[in-house]
C-alpha atoms as one frame of an Amber mdcrd trajectory, in Angstrom:
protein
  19.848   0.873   2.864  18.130  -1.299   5.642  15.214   0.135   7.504  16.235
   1.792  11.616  15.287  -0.228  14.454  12.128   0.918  15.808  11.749   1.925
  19.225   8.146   2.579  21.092   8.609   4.246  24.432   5.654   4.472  26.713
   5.302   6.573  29.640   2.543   8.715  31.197   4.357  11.500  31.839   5.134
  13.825  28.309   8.190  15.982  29.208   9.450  12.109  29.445   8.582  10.933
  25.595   9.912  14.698  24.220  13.334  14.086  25.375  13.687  10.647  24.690
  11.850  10.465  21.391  14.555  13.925  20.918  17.484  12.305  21.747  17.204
   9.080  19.496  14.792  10.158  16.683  18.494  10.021  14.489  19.519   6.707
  15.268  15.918   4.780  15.582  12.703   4.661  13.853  11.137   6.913  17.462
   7.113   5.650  17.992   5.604   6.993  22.029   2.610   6.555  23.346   1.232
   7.396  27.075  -0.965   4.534  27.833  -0.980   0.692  27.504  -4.137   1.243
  24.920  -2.376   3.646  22.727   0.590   1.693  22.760  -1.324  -1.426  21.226
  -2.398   0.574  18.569   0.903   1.353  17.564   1.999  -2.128  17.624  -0.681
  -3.296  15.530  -0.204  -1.106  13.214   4.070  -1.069  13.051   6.768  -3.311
  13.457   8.240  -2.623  16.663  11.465  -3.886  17.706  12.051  -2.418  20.907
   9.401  -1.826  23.824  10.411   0.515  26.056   8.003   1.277  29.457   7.492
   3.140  32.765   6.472   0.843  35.557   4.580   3.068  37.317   1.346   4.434
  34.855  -2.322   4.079  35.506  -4.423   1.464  34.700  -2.009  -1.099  33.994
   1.434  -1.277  35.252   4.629  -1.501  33.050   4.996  -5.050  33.773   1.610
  -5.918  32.887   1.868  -4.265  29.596   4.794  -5.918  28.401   3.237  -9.349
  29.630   0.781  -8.587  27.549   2.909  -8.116  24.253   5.091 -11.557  24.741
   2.057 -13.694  22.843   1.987 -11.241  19.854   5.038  -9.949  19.633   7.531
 -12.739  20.585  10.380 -11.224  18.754  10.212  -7.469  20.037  13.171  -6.678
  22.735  11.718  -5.206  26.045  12.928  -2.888  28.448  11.300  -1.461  31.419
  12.023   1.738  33.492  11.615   1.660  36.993  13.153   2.997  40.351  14.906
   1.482  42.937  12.166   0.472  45.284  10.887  -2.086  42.856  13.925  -3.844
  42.199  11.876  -7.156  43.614   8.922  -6.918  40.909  11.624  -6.320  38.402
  14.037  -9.601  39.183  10.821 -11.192  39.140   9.876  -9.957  35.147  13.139
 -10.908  34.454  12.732 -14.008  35.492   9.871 -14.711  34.004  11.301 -13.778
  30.621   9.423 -10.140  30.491  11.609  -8.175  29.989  15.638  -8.162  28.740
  16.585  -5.058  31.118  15.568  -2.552  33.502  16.809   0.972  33.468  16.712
   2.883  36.713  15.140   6.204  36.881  16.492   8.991  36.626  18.405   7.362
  33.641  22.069   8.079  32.382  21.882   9.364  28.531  24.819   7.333  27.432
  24.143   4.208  29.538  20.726   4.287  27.920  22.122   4.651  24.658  24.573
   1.600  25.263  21.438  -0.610  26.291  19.407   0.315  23.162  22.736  -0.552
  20.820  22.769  -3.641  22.596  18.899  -4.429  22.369  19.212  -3.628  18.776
  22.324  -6.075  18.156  20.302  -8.629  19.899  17.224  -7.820  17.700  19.023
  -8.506  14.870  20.584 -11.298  16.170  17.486 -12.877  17.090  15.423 -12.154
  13.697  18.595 -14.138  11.892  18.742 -16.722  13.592  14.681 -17.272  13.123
  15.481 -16.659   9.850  18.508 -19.066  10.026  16.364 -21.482  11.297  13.425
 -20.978   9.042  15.796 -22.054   5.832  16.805 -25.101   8.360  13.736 -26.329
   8.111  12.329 -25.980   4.839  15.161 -27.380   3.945  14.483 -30.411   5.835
  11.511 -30.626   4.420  12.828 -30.596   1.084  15.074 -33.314   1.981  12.212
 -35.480   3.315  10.032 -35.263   0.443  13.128 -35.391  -1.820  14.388 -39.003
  -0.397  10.790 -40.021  -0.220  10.293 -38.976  -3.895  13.741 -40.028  -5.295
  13.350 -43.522  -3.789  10.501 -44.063  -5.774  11.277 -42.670  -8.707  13.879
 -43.875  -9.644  13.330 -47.499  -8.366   9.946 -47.260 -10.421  11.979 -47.229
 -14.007  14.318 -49.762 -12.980  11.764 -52.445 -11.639   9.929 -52.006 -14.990
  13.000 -52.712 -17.268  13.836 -55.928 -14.431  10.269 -57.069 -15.584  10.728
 -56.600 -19.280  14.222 -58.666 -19.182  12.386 -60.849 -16.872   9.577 -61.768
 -19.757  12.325 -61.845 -22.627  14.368 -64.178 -20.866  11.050 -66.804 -20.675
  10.525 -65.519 -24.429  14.347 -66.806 -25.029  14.450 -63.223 -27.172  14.317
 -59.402 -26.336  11.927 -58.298 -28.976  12.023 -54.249 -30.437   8.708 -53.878
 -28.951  10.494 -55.018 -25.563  13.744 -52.973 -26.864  11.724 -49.849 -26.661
   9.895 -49.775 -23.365  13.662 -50.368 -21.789  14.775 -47.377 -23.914  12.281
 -44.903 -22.627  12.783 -46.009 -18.958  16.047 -45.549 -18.998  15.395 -42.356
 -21.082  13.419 -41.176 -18.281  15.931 -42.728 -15.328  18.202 -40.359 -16.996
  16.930 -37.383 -16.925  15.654 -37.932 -13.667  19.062 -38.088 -12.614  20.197
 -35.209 -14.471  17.588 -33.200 -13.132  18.578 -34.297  -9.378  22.433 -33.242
 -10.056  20.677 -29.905 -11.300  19.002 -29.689  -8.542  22.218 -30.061  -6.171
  24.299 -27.699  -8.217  21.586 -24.944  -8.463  21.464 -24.873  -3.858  25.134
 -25.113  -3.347  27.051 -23.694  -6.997  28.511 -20.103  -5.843  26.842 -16.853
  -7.765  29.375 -16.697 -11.292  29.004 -14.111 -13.406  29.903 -13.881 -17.088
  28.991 -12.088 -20.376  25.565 -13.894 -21.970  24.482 -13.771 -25.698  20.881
 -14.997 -25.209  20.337 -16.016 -28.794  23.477 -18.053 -28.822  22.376 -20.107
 -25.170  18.810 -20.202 -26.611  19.979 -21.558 -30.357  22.169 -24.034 -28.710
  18.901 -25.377 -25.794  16.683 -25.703 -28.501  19.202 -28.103 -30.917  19.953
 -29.544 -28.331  16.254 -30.472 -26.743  15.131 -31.136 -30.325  18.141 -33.866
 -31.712  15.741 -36.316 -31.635  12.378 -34.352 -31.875  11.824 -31.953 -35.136
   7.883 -31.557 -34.657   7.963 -28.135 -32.812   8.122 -24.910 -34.944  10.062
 -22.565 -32.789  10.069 -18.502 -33.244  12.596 -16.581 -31.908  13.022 -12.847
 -31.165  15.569 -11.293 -28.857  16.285  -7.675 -28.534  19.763  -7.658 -26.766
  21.784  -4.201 -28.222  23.255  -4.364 -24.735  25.930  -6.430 -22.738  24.315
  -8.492 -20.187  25.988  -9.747 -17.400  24.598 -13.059 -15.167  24.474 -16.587
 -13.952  25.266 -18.401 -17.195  24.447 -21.711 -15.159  21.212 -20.452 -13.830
  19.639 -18.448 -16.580  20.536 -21.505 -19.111  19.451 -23.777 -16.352  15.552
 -22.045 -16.332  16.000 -21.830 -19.524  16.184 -25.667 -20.689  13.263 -26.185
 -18.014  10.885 -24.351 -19.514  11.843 -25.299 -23.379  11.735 -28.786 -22.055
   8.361 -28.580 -20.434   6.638 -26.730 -23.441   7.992 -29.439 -25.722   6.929
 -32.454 -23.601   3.183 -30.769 -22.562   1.958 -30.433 -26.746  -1.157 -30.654
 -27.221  -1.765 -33.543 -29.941  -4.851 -32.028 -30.981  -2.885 -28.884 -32.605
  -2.230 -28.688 -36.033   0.889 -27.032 -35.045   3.149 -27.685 -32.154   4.511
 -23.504 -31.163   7.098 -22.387 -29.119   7.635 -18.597 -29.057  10.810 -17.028
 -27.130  11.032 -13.427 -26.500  13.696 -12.358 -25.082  14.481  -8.121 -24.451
  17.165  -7.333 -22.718  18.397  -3.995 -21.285  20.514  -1.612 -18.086  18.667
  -3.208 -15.320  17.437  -6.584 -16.470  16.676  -9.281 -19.387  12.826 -10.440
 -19.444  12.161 -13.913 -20.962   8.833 -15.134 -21.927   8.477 -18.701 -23.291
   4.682 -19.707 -24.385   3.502 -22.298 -26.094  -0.420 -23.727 -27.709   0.388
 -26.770 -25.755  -1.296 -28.950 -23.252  -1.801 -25.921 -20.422  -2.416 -25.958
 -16.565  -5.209 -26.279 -14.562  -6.428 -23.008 -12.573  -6.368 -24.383  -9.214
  -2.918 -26.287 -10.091  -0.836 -22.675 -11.352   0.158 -21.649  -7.294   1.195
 -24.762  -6.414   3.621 -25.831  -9.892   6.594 -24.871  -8.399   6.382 -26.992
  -5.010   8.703 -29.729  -5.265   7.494 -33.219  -6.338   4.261 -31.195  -7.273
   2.344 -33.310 -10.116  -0.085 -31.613 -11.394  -3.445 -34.134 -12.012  -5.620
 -33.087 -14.688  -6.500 -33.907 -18.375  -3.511 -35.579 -20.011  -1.596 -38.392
 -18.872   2.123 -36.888 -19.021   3.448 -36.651 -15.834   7.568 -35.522 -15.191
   9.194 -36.170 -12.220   8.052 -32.586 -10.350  11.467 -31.548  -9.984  11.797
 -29.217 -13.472   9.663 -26.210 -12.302  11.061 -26.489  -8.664  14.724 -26.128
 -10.008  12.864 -23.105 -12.262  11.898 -21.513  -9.094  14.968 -22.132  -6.840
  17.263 -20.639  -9.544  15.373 -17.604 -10.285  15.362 -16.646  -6.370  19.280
 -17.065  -6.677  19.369 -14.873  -9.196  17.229 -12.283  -7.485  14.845 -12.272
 -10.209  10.900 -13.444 -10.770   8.696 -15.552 -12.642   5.230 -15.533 -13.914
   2.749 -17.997 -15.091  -0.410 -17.812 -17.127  -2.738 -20.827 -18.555  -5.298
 -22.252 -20.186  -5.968 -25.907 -20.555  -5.557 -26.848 -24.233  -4.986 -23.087
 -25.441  -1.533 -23.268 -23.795   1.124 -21.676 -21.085   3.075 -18.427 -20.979
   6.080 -18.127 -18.336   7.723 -14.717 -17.870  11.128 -14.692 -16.347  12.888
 -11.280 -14.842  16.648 -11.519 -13.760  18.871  -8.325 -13.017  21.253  -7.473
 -15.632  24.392  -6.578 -13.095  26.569  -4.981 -15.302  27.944  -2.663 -12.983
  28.761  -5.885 -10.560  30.665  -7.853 -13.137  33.207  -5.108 -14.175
């Protein structure tokens, strides 16, 4: 249920603020005040979406007031009451951008109601379209630092494999030695790539539910991350007695990210390389936690993992392309769900991953 449009209404005179606060306590969120002071106190401490005020109270005048709130409250809707002797000082508000309409005194119940339903549809109107716009941005941003990033990584694999045939064709022979570096650039070309078509299908793939058997996804990531990698002992416990319905994409997608990442961080200094996956599953939601005794994160580095192209610099030399965890983040918020992180360096990384078990959605 979405919260009411709040309303603050301020006017000197209290017979005024009973019977308006009266008639629209059932249809708005109803704040009144009778002076500019008190009314700033409300707004600091509420969101307001609609100012409503007098023109005429002492100290400072209706206009001035709602002057006063355009700097700090940009988005609010304002209204001011006046009577027909100041229609002049009210053109000019209006004008000026002050105010969205006056109301002349004495009012009209159901006009007034029509102008509030209207201030609230504009409200609304307004805050998605900022919020329209917001999304606009960032994800221009994304697509900045994505082209800037892309460009360069994948250009940076493919110059060093031009430099390797380069030397072998002086040599008159491609050596294994040479034959490997070319393998793990293109290795890592590759799943570059693979995580940039991830990356596409997790922002514009539709929401698709189906029936998940977590140990069944989970069997089938891990022999399929470890074909040509044995060294990592893997434990396994899911509790699922229940159906779960979800994103198969996007669960599997998180998933592979975070398998992938605890395999690639190990610490070489472990006798062991661990991966534990937990996975309990019930009515409202699954819970996945993946942790590892690998390599671990820096501290200061944990808030800012899931920023796109973020690299994290600190005591080992493995570096992925920054995209992994930002996919891991991007499909969790489609999936309405959350994710937690906690690390040591060289003790190792724990992720927890919540995502709503709608059941009732895909019957």
């Amino acid at each position: 249920m979405s919260k009411k449009i709040s309303v603050l209404y301020v006017d000197d005179e209290e017979n005024n603020l009973i019977s308006f606060h009266s008639f629209f306590r059932k249809e708005y969120q109803m704040f009144t005040a009778t002076n500019a002071a008190d009314a700033f106190t409300i707004l600091e401490k509420n969101d307001i979406n609609i100012i409503v005020t007098d023109q005429k109270m002492p100290v400072v005048t209706g206009v001035e007031f709602l002057e006063q709130t355009i700097e700090k409250y940009p988005d609010a809707i304002r209204l001011l009451i006046t009577g027909y002797t100041e229609l002049k000082l009210v053109i000019e508000a209006i004008n000026k951008g002050q105010i969205h309409k006056y109301i002349e005194k004495p009012w009209d119940w159901d006009k007034l109601k029509l102008i509030l339903e209207n201030c609230a549809d504009l409200y609304l109107g307004r805050i998605a379209l900022k919020q329209k716009n917001e999304e606009l941005q960032k994800t221009n941003d994304e697509l900045n630092r994505f082209i800037y990033s892309a460009s360069h990584d994948l250009r940076s694999p493919l110059t060093s494999i031009m430099g390797i045939l380069q030397l072998a064709r002086l040599e008159e022979n491609l050596t294994m030695e040479y034959l490997e570096i070319i393998d793990k650039n293109i290795l890592k070309l590759d799943k570059y790539i693979k995580n940039i078509i991830s990356y596409y299908q997790n922002a514009r793939s539709e929401e698709r539910l189906e029936n998940i058997n977590f140990k069944q996804m989970i069997d089938q990531e891990i022999e399929m991350l470890t074909v040509n990698d044995t060294d990592v002992i893997f434990e396994v416990n899911i509790q699922q007695n229940i159906e779960f319905i979800g994103d198969h994409f996007r669960i599997r997608l998180v998933i592979n990210n975070l398998l992938s990442n605890a395999i690639k961080y190990r610490n070489p200094e472990a006798a062991e390389h661990k991966i534990k996956i937990d996975v309990d599953v019930n009515k409202t939601e699954a819970i996945i936690t993946i942790s590892d005794n690998g390599l671990g994160i820096h501290e200061d580095h944990l808030e800012n993992i899931f920023k796109m192209f973020y690299r994290a610099q600190g005591h080992h030399s493995k570096q992925g392309s920054g995209l992994g965890l930002f996919i891991v983040k991007e499909s969790i918020e489609k999936l309405e769900g959350s994710v937690n992180v906690k690390s040591k360096p060289l003790i190792g990384t724990i992720f927890e991953v919540k995502t709503p078990n709608k059941l009732n959605l895909g019957q």
